[in-house]
N, C-alpha and C positions, 0 to 999 in steps of 0.2 A: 567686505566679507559676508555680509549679513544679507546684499542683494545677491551675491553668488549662491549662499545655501538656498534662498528661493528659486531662485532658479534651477537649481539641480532638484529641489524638493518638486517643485514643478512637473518636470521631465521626467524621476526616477516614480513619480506614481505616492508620494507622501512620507510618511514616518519610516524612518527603515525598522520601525516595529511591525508595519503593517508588510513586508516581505523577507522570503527566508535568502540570506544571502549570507558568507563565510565571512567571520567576523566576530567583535562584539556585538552583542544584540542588546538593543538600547529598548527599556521601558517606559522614557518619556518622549512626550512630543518633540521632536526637532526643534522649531520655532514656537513661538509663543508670539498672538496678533497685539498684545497688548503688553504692559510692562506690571504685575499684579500691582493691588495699592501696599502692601508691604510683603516682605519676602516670606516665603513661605516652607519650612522643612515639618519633620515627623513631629518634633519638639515642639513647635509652633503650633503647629495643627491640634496636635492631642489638647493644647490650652483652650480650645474653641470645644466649647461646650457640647452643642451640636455633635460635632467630629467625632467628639468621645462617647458620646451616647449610642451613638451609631456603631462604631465600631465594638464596645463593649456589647450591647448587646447580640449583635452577630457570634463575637468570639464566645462569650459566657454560654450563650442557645448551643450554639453547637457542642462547647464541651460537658454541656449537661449530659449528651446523649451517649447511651451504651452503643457497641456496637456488638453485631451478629454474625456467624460464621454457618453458613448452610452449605454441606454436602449437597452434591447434586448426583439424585439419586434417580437415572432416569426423565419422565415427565416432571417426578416432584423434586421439591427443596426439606430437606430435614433440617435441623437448626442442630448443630454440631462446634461446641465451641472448644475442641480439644486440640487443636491447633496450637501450634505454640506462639503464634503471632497473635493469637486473639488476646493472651495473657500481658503482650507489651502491648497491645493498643489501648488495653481496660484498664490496667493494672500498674505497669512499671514500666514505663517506654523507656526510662534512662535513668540514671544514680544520683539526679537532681531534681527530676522533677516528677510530681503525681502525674496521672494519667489527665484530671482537670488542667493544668499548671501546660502541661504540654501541648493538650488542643488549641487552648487559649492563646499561650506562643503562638501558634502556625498557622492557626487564622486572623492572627493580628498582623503578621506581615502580611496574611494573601492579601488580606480588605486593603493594606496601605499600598503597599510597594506591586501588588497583581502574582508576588510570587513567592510561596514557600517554600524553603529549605530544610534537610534535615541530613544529617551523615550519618549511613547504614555501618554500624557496626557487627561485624559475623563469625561464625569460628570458622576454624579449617578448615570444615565440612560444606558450607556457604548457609550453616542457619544463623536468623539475624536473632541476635542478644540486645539490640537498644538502638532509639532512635534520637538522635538529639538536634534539636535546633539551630540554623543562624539564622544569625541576622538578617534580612535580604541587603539593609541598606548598608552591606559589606558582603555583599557576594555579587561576582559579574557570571555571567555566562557568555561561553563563546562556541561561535560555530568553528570547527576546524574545516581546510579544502576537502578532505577524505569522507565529510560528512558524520564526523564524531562531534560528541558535546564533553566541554569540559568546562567545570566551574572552580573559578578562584573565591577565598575566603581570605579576605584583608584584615587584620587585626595585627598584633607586635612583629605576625612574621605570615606572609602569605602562603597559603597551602593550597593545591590545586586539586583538584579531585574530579577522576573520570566521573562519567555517567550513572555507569552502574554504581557508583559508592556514593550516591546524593538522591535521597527523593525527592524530587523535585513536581512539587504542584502550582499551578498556573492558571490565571486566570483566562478569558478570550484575549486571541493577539494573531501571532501570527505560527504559533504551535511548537515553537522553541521559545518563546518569552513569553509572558503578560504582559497586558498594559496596567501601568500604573493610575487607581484611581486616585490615589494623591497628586500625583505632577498634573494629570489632566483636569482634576480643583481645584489647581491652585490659584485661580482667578477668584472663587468663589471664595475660596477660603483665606486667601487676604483679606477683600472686604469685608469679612467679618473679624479678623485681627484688627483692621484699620476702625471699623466700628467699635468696638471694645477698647480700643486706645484711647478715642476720641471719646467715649464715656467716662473712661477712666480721667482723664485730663480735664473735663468739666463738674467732672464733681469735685475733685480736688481743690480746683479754684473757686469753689462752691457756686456751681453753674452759672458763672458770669460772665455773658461774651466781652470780648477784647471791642475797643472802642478808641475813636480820638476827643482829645481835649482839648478845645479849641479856647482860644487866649485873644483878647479883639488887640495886642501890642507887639512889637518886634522885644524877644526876649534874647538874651545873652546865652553863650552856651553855658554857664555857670548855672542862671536863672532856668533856663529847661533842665539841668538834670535835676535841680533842685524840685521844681514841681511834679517831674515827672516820680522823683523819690518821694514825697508827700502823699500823690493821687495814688501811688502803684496800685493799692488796695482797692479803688476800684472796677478792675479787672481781673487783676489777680489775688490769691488767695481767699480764705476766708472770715475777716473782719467785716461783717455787717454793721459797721458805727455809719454812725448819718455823717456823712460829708458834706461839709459846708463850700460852697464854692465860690471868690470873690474875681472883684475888679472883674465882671463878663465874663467870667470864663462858662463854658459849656460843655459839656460829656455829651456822645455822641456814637452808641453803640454799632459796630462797623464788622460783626462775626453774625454769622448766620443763626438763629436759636435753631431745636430742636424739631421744633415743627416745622421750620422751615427747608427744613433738609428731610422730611419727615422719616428722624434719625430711625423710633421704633419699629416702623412699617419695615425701613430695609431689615433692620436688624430679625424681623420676623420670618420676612423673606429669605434670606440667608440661609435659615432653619429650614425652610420646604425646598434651597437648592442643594445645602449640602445632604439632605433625604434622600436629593432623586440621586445625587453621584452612589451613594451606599445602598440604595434599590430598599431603605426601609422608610416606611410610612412617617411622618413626621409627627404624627400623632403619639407614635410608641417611644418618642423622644422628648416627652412630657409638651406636643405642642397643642395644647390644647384647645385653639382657633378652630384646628383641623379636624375636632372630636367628630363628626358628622360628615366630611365630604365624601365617603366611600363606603360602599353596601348601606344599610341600613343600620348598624350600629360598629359598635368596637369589635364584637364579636368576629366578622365576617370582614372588617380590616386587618385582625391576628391571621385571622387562616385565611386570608390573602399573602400576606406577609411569610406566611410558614411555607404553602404553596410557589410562590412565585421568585423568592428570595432565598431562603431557606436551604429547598428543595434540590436545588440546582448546585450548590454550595457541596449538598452532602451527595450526589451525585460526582460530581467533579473528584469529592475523596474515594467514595466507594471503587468509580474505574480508574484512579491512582495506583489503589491498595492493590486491587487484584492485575494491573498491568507490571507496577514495579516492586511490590513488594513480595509479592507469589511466585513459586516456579512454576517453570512452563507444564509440569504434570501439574499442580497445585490451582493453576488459570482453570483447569478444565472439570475440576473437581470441588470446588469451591466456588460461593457466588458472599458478597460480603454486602450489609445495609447497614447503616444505621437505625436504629430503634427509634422512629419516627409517631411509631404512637405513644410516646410519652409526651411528644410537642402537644397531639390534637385529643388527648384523653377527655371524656366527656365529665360531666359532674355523675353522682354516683344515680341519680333517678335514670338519668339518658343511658346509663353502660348496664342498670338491672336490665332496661327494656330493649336494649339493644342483647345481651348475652339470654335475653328467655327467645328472641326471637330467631335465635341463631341455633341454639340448642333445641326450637321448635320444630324448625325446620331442616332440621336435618346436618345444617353447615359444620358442625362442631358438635364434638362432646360435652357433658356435662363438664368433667375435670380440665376438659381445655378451657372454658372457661372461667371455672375457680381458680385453675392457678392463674389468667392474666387475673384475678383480684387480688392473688397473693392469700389465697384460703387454702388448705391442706386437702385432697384429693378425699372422693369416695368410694366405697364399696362398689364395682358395678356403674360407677361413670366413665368411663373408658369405652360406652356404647353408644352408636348415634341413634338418635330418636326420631320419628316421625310423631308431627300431631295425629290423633286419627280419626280426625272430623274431614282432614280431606280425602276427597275422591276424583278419580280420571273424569273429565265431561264427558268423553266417548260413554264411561258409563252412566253418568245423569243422562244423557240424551237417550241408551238404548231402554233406561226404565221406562221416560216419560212416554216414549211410544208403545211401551207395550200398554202402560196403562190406558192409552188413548182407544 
């Protein structure tokens, strides 16, 4: 069975994640080249330090962030948050959870499973009143022939639910699923369950490999379990008494040590591979080997990090929001962000010199940039300013010649 799905994997072009075809639509890999070093699910995962660090901080980053509701007013964007969707995405998406408590949920499924779920509750009228979470690793999505999507929610009693009544966010795939970057880690993220076993199991015995006891006499099976139950302690557990060994016998250690395996290095490693699957830096997962390989300090690996990972994350919700959760006049009159400079806010010396230079030049008001400090507005700041030491060069150039 297992040389056939090759085969048809072969011929059909890969994962039937990677094509849209009527069906279930599956988020893990078809096959797997290898058999992991131990089995691997969500529960498993999250015990891997790494995995958790990774994934926490993507989920907690982003639900630190407000988000913005801008009328489109023409060429410009006003910021207009009277919206009533803006108040369930800040405020109260549902009757269990904060507006934090919800983010969190739904970018914890996307980073594991590639997909988030939510069931759009509305009144009669079709405004939404609340947004609530599943699971993903209990929800299937299916293509129907007609080209509808429908998703099932498996719990005590299965409930199926069109399209339109699920928001459904996704990560890259094939544009009705994600892939999943748990199933496609799972190699990586065994051996690092399998490392952590195997740690755990040699301290316990208080790090002493397994070994044979050799005996120079033919012994009875009486007399081997006997010695074998006197010696145990040299291999196993931890009683460091001096053992005394007669009649020739010899101990003769037969388990690989640590450096021989050089357990810590993998174990390190592990760290900078489950990094790349979660696209954050390994350094912001306390690895600090890695404090130096990128930009010139920490600085400039965060806002790489924010840039490159981040970025894209809150992009991915932004054309979510406004494709599925806006009506079609609503798409066309709203434009929705996340509040992104609150990730890249400078220290207070960088934001004086950057808001004199903004209100110098003309770019902003005085008051627009008191209130980004959170300072109560002025008399008469509501004007833009120009420095006025500058001048056009057409007119330096036409003084310099006259005076010439």
């Amino acid at each position: 069975m297992a040389i056939l799905n090759r085969i048809q994997s072969f011929f059909a072009g890969g994962s039937p994640s990677a094509r849209v075809e009527p069906g279930l639509q599956i988020a893990t890999p078809r096959t797997y080249t290898n058999t992991p070093a131990k089995p691997v699910n969500f529960d498993e995962a999250m015990t891997t330090s790494a995995w958790w660090a990774g994934c926490r901080l993507i989920a907690e980053t982003i639900a630190s962030l407000p988000i913005d509701f801008y009328r489109i007013d023409g060429d410009s964007r006003v910021k207009d948050n009277s919206h009533p969707l803006w108040e369930i995405l800040n405020h109260k998406p549902n009757r269990y959870q904060t507006n934090v408590e919800f983010w969190e949920t739904v970018v914890l499924n996307l980073v594991n499973s590639g997909n988030g779920y939510c069931v759009i509750d509305r009144t009669s009228r079709g405004r939404i009143i609340s947004l609530l979470p599943l699971m993903s690793a209990q929800t299937t999505t299916e293509l129907l022939n007609d080209g509808s999507i429908i998703h099932s929610h498996i719990s005590q009693n299965t409930r199926v639910f069109s399209s339109e009544n699920i928001w459904h966010t996704k990560l890259f795939g094939n544009g009705i699923i994600g892939l999943s970057p748990l199933a496609h880690a799972r190699q990586s993220i065994g051996i690092a369950l399998a490392s952590e076993d195997r740690v755990s199991q040699m301290y316990k015995n208080g790090v002493k490999p397994t070994g044979v006891l050799m005996v120079d006499k033919v012994l009875s099976d009486k007399q081997r379990a006997q010695v074998r139950e006197n010696f145990r302690e040299l291999a196993e557990g931890n009683n460091d008494d001096l053992f005394v060994l007669e009649a020739g016998m010899k101990y003769q250690a037969v388990s690989m040590t640590p450096e021989d395996v050089e357990l810590l290095a993998s174990r390190r490693f592990q760290i900078e591979d489950i990094a790349r699957f979660l696209g954050v830096p390994s350094v912001l997962m306390n690895d600090t080997q890695a404090s130096t390989t990128w930009g010139s300090g920490i600085e400039q690996i965060v806002s790489g990090f924010y840039r490159l990972n981040l970025r894209p994350y809150l992009g991915r919700f932004e054309t979510s929001i406004n494709r599925h959760l806006l009506s079609v006049q609503d798409q066309r009159r709203y434009e929705i962000r996340f509040n992104f400079d609150e990730l890249t806010k400078m220290d207070r010396k960088s934001r004086v010199e950057a808001n004199s230079k903004a209100v110098g030049s003309g770019l902003e008001t005085p008051n627009e940039a008191r209130k980004r400090e959170g300072l109560s507005p002025l008399s008469g700041g509501d004007k833009l300013y120009m420095n006025g030491t500058m001048v056009p060069i057409d007119g330096v150039t036409g003084q310099t010649n006259e005076q010439s």
